[in-house]
C-alpha positions as CSV (number, residue, x, y, z in Angstrom):
1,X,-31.0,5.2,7.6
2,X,-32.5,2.1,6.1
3,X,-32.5,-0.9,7.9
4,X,-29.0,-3.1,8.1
5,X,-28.9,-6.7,8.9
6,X,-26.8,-9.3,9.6
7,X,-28.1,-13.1,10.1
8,X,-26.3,-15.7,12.1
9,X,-27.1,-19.2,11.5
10,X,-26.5,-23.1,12.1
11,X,-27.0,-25.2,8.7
12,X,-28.3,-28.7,8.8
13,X,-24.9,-29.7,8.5
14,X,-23.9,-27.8,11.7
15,X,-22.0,-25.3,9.6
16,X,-22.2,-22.0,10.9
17,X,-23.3,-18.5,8.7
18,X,-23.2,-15.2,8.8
19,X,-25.0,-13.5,6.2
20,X,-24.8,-9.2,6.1
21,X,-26.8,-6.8,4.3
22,X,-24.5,-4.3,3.2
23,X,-25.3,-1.1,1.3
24,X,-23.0,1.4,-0.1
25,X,-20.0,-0.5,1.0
26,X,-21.4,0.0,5.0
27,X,-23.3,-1.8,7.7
28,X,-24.1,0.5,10.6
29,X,-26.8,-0.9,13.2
30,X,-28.1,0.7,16.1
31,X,-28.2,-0.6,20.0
32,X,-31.4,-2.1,19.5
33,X,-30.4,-3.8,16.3
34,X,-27.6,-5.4,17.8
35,X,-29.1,-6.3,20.8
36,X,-31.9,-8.4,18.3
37,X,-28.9,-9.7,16.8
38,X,-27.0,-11.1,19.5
39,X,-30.2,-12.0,21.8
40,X,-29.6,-9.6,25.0
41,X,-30.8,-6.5,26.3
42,X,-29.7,-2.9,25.1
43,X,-28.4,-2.3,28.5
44,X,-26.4,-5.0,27.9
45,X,-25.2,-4.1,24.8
46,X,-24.9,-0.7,25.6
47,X,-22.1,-1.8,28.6
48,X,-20.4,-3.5,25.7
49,X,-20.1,-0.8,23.8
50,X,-18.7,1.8,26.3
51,X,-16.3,-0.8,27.6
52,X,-15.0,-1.5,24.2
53,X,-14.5,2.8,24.1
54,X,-13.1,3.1,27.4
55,X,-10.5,0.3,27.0
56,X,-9.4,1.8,23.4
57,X,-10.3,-1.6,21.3
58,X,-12.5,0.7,18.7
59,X,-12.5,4.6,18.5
60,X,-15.9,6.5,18.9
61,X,-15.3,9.1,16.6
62,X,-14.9,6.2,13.9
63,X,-17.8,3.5,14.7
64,X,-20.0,6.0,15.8
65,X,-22.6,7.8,13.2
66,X,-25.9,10.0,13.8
67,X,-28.0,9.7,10.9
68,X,-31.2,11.4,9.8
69,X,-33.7,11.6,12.3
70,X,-37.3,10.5,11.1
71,X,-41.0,11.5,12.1
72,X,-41.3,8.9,14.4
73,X,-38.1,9.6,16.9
74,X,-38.1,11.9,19.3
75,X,-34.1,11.7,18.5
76,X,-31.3,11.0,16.6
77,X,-30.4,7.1,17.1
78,X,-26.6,6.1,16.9
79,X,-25.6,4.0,14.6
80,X,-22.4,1.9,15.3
81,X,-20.6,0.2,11.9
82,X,-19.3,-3.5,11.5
83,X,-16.0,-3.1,13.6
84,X,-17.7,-2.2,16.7
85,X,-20.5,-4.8,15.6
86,X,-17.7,-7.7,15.3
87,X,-16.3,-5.8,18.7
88,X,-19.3,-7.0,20.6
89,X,-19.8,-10.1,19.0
90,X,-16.7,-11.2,20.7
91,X,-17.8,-10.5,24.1
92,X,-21.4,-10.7,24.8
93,X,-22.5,-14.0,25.9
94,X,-25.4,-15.6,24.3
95,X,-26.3,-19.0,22.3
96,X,-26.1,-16.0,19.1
97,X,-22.8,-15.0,20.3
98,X,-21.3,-18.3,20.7
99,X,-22.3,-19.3,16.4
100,X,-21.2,-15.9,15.9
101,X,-17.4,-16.6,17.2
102,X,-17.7,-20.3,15.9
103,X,-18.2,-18.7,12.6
104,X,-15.3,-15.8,13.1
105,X,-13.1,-18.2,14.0
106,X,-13.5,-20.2,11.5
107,X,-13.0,-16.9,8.9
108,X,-9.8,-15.9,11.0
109,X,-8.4,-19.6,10.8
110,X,-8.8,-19.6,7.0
111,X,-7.1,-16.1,6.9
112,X,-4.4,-17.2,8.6
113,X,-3.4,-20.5,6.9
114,X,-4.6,-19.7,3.3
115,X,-4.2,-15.5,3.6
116,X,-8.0,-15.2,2.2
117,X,-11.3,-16.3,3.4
118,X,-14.1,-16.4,0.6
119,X,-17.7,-16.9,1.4
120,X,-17.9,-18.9,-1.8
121,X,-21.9,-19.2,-2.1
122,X,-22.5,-15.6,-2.1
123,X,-19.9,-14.6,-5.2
124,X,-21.3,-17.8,-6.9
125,X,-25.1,-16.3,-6.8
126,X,-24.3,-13.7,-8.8
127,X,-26.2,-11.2,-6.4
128,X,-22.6,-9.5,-5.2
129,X,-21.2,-8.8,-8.8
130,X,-19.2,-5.9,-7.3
131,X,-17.3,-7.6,-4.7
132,X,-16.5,-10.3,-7.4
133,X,-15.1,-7.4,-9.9
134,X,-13.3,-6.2,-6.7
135,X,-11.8,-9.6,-6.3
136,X,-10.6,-10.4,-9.5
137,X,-8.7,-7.0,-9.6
138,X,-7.2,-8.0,-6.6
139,X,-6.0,-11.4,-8.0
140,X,-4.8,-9.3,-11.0
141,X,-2.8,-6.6,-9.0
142,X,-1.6,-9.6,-6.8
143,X,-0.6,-12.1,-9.7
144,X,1.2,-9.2,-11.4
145,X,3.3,-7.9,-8.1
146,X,6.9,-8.6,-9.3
147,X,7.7,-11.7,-7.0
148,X,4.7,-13.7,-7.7
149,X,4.4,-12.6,-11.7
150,X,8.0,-13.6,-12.3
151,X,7.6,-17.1,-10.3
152,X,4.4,-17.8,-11.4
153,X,6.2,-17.3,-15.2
154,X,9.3,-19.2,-13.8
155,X,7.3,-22.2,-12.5
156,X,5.1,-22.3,-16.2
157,X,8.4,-22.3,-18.1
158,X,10.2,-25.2,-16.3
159,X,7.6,-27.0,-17.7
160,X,9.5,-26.3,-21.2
161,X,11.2,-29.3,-22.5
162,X,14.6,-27.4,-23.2
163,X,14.3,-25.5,-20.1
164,X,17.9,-25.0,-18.3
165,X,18.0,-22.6,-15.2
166,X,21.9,-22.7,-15.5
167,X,22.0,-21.4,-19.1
168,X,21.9,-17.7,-20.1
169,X,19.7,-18.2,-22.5
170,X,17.1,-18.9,-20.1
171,X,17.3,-15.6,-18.0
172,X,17.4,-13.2,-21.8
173,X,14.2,-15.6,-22.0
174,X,12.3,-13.8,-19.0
175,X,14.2,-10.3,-20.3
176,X,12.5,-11.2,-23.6
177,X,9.2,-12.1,-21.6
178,X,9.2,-8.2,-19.6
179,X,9.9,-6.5,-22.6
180,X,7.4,-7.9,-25.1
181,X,4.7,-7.1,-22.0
182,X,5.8,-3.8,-21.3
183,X,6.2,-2.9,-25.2
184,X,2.5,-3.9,-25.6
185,X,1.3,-1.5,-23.3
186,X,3.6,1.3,-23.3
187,X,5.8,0.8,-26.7
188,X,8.9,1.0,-24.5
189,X,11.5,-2.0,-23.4
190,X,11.9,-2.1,-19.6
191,X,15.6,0.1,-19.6
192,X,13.9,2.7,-22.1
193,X,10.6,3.2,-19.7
194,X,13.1,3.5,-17.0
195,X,15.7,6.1,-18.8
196,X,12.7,8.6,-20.3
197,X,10.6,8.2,-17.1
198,X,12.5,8.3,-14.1
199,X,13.3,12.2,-12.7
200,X,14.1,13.0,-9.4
201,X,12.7,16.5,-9.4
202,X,9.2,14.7,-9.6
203,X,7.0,13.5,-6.9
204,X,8.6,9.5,-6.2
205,X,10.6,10.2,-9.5
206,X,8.1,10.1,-11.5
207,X,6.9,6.2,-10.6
208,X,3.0,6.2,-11.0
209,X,2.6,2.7,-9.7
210,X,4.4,2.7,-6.3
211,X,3.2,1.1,-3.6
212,X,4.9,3.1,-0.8
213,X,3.3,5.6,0.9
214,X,6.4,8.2,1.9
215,X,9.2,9.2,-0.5
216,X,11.3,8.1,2.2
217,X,10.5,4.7,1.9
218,X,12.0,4.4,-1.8
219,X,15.0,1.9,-2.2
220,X,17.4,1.9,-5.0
221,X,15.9,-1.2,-5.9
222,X,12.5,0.7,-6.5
223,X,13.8,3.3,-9.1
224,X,15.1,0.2,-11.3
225,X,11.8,-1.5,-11.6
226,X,10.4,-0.6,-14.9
227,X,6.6,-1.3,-14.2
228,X,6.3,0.8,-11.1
229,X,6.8,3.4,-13.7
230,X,3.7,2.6,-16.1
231,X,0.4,4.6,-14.8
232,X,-3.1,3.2,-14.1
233,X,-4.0,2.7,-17.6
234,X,-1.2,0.9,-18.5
235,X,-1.2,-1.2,-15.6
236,X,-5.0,-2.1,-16.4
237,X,-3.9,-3.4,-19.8
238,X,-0.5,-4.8,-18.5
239,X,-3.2,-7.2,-16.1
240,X,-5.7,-8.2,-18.5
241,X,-3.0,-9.5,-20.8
242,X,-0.7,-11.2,-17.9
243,X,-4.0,-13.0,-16.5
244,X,-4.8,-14.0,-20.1
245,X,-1.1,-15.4,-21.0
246,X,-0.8,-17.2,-17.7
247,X,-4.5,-18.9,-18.0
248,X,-2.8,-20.1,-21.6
249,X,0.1,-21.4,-19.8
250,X,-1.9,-23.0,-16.7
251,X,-4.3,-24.1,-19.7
252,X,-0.9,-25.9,-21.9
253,X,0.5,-27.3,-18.4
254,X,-2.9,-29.5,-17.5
255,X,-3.3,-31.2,-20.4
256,X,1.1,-32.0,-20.6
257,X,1.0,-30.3,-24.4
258,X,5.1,-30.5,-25.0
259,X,6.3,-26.9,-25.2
260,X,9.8,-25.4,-25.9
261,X,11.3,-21.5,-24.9
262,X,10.3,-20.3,-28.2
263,X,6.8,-21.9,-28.4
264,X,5.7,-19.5,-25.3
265,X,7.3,-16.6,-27.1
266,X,5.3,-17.3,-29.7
267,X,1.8,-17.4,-27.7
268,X,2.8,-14.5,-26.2
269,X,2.9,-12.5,-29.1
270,X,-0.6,-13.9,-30.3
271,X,-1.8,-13.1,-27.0
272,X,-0.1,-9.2,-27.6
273,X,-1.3,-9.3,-30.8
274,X,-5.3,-10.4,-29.7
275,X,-5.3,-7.5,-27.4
276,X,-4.4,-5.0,-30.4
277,X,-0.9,-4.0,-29.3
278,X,2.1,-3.5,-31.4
279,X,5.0,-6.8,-31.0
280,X,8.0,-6.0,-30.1
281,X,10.6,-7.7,-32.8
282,X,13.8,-5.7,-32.1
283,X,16.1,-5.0,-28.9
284,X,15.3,-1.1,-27.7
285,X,17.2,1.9,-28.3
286,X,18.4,2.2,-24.8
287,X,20.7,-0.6,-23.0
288,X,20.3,-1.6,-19.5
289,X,23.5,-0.5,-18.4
290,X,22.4,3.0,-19.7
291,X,19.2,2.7,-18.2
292,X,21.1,1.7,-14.6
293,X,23.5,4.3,-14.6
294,X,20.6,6.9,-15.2
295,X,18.4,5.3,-12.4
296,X,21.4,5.6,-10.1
297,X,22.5,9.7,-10.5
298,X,18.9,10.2,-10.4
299,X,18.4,8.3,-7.1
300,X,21.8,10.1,-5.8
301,X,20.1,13.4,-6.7
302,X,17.1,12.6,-5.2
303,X,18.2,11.3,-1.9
304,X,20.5,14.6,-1.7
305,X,17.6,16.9,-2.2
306,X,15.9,15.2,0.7
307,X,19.3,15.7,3.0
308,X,19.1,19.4,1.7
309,X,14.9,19.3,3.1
310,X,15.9,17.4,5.5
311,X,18.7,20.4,6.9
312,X,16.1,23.0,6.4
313,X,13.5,21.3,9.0
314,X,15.9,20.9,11.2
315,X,17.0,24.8,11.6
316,X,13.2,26.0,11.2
317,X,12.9,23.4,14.0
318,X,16.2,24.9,15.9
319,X,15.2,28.6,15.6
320,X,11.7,28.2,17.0
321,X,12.9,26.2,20.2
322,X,15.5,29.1,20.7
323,X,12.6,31.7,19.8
324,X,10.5,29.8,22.0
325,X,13.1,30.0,24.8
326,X,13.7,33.8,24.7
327,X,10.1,34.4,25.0
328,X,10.2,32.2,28.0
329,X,13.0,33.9,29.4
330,X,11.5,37.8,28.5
331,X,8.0,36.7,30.5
């Protein structure tokens, strides 16, 4: 096991840092390490450690590793990862373990405020170029989520000089908006990806991008929501061109260029049309009302077949306790 390390410092500002040496997506350390680290004994840490175990703050069987054992040990070291690292860090006491929750306070205070911390040095050296690709998927994933997409687009296009939140025109402006997107990656409106995708003999009903992790969880709501129907591919695509179009409109914002409804459509489409995909120009071959109705018997269907499952678990469940109870009864 290669050598992990984490350094804890006090700038000349009085700023403190943490800086961790992380390999394969893992820092794992063993007594001794973190013993160096935090300036006391291995006993001491040691004590930590099985306190932290016997009062159920980390698990053993997941902080706890035995790696490869190497000509000069007589015996396999354990190596502990980062939660029970951060674990000790909060309770030994040392002039290390007081920067340490200086600096973890900090983190946790700019978590809870701003819901992110960034260590803003390290992405700008270029030296953690996966973590920033990892980031900027993130923002992608986030910026596209349904809420925040659809605001973020609400927020640019208030900015429209002929922009009326009481007109109709306004909200078959953000219909328009969805369809053009989901045409460009999927050549589909939002009712037709809905109507030809969703099936309720399929795993979810056939959503691809669902967030939920039971089928139980799924909402009526859910089965009407035309993107968590488009798979990974198209929701890679669907990202790149969303981050693009709202950089454009953040870009048109700053500098107060005048912009009407119909000059964003426009952008749009050169934006679609930069990114090779088809523009949409006509209204769809299936209506939303179709698309509803479909959404909705296929839901109803759905949600009977898990009362039917549902039934058939609870007499398997029935006809063991009373199989259970006869054997009990013959011994």
């Amino acid at each position: 096991m290669p050598h992990q390390q984490i350094i804890i410092y006090q700038t000349k500002g009085g700023k403190i840092k943490v800086d961790a040496l992380l390999q394969d997506e893992s820092l794992w350390m063993t007594q001794e390490q973190i013993a160096l680290l935090f300036g006391r004994s291995k006993s001491t840490i040691n004590e930590h450690i099985q306190n932290i175990y016997s009062e159920k703050e980390q698990l053993e069987s997941e902080t706890l590793k035995k790696f490869g054992i190497s000509e000069f040990q007589q015996k396999t070291p354990n190596y502990y990862n980062l939660d029970l690292i951060l674990a000790v860090g909060y309770r030994v006491k040392s002039q290390q373990g007081i920067l340490f929750r200086i600096w973890a306070t900090q983190r946790l205070k700019e978590y809870l405020i701003q819901g992110f911390s960034l260590n803003e040095e390290k992405l700008k050296s270029g030296k953690t170029t996966q973590y920033f690709d990892k980031l900027q998927s993130k923002l992608r994933e986030i910026r596209l989520s349904e809420r925040v997409f659809y605001q973020k687009v609400k927020d640019i296009y208030t900015t429209s000089i002929d922009y009326d939140p009481k007109n109709d025109k306004t909200i078959e402006f953000f219909t328009l908006v969805q369809n053009k997107l989901l045409w460009a990656i999927s050549k589909q409106t939002a009712a037709e990806l809905v109507h030809s995708r969703i099936d309720s003999t399929k795993p979810f009903l056939g959503m691809k991008s669902f967030d939920k992790k039971t089928e139980k969880e799924i909402t009526k709501k859910d089965v009407s929501i035309a993107k968590n129907y488009l798979n990974k591919d198209e929701i890679k695509i669907l990202e790149l061109i969303v981050e693009q179009y709202l950089a454009f409109a953040e870009s048109m914002a700053h500098s107060q260029t005048p912009m009407k409804m119909v000059d964003w459509i426009q952008r749009l489409d050169v934006i679609v049309q930069m990114n090779g995909k088809e523009i949409l120009t006509h209204y769809g071959k299936v209506s939303h009302a179709l698309a509803v109705e479909k959404s909705d018997n296929e839901y109803k269907d759905f949600k009977q077949e898990q009362k039917e499952e549902e039934k058939k678990e609870s007499l398997k469940e029935l006809e063991q306790d009373l199989k259970n109870l006869g054997n009990e009864m013959n011994s």
